[in-house]
C-alpha positions in Angstrom: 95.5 117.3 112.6 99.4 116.2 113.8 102.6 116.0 113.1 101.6 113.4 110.3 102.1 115.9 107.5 99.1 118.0 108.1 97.4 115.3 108.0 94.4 113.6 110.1 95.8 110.7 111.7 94.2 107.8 110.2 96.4 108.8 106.6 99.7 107.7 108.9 99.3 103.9 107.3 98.7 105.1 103.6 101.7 107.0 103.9 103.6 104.0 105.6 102.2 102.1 102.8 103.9 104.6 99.9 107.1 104.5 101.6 106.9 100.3 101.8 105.9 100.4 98.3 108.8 103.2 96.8 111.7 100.6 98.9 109.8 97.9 97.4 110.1 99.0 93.7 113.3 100.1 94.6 114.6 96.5 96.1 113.2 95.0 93.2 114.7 97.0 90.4 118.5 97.0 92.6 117.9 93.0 92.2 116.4 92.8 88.4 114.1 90.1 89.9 110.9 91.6 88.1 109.1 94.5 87.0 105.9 93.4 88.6 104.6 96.8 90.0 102.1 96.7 93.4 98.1 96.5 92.3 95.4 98.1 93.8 95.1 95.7 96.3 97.9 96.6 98.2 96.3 99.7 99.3 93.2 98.3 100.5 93.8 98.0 104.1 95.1 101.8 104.9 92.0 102.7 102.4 90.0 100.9 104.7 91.7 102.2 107.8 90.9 105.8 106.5 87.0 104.6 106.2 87.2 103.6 109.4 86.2 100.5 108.9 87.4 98.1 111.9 90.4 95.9 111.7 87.9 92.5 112.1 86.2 93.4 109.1 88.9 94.3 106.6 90.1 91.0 105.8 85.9 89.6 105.0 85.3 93.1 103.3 88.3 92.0 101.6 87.8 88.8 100.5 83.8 89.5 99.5 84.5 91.9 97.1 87.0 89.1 95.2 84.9 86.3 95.2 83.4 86.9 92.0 86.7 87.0 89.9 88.3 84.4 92.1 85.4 82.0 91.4 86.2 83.1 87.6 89.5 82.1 87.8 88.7 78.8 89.2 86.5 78.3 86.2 88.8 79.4 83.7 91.6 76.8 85.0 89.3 73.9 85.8 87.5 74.0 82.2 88.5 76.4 79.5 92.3 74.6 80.6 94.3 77.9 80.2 97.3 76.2 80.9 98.5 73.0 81.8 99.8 73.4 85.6 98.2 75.9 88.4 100.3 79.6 88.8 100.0 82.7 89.4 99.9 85.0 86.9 98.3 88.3 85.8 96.2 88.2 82.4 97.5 91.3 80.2 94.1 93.2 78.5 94.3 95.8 75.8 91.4 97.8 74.9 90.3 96.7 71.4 87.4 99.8 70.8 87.4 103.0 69.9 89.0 105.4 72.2 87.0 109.0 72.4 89.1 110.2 75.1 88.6 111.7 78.6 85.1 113.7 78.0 84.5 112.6 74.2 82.2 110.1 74.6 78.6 110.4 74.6 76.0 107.9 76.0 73.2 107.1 73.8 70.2 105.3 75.2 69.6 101.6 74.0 66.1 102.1 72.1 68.2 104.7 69.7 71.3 102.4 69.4 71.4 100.4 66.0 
């Protein structure tokens, strides 16, 4: 341990990263630009720092674990045409079953399932 809040070292960029992302929020609301909050993503690299995983490998570890939903994004814009010029934006998704809360739900096998 150090002087980094009782904690191990490696935690110094995750809690570099809450204070970049509190002034961030912060700017943004001060300006009324947006309301756009950080995603997961912006954590990834100080999560990664924690894991130890080396700084060469962050950006590929990165970028791996996206290709999937990137490749699905490309397919949705070059033929389902889900909107007429390329931009960013973030599709909104709310949860259409039946909620059974936090420890409610229980798993049935799929030979008993109608």
């Amino acid at each position: 341990m150090n002087s980094w809040q009782g904690n191990p070292p490696s935690w110094r960029w995750h809690i570099l990263s809450e204070q970049i992302e509190r002034f961030g929020i912060e700017a943004f609301i001060k300006r009324a630009k947006t309301d756009i909050l950080p995603n997961v993503d912006f954590y990834s690299a100080p999560v990664y720092h924690i894991m130890g995983i080396p700084l060469d490998l962050m950006t590929p570890i990165f970028a791996i674990s996206r290709v999937a939903g990137w490749c699905a994004h490309i397919i949705g814009e070059k033929f389902a045409e889900a909107q007429d010029k390329p931009a960013l934006y973030r599709p909104k998704a709310e949860y259409a079953g039946e909620y059974c809360g936090l420890s409610g739900c229980t798993y049935e096998p799929l030979e008993v399932r109608e």
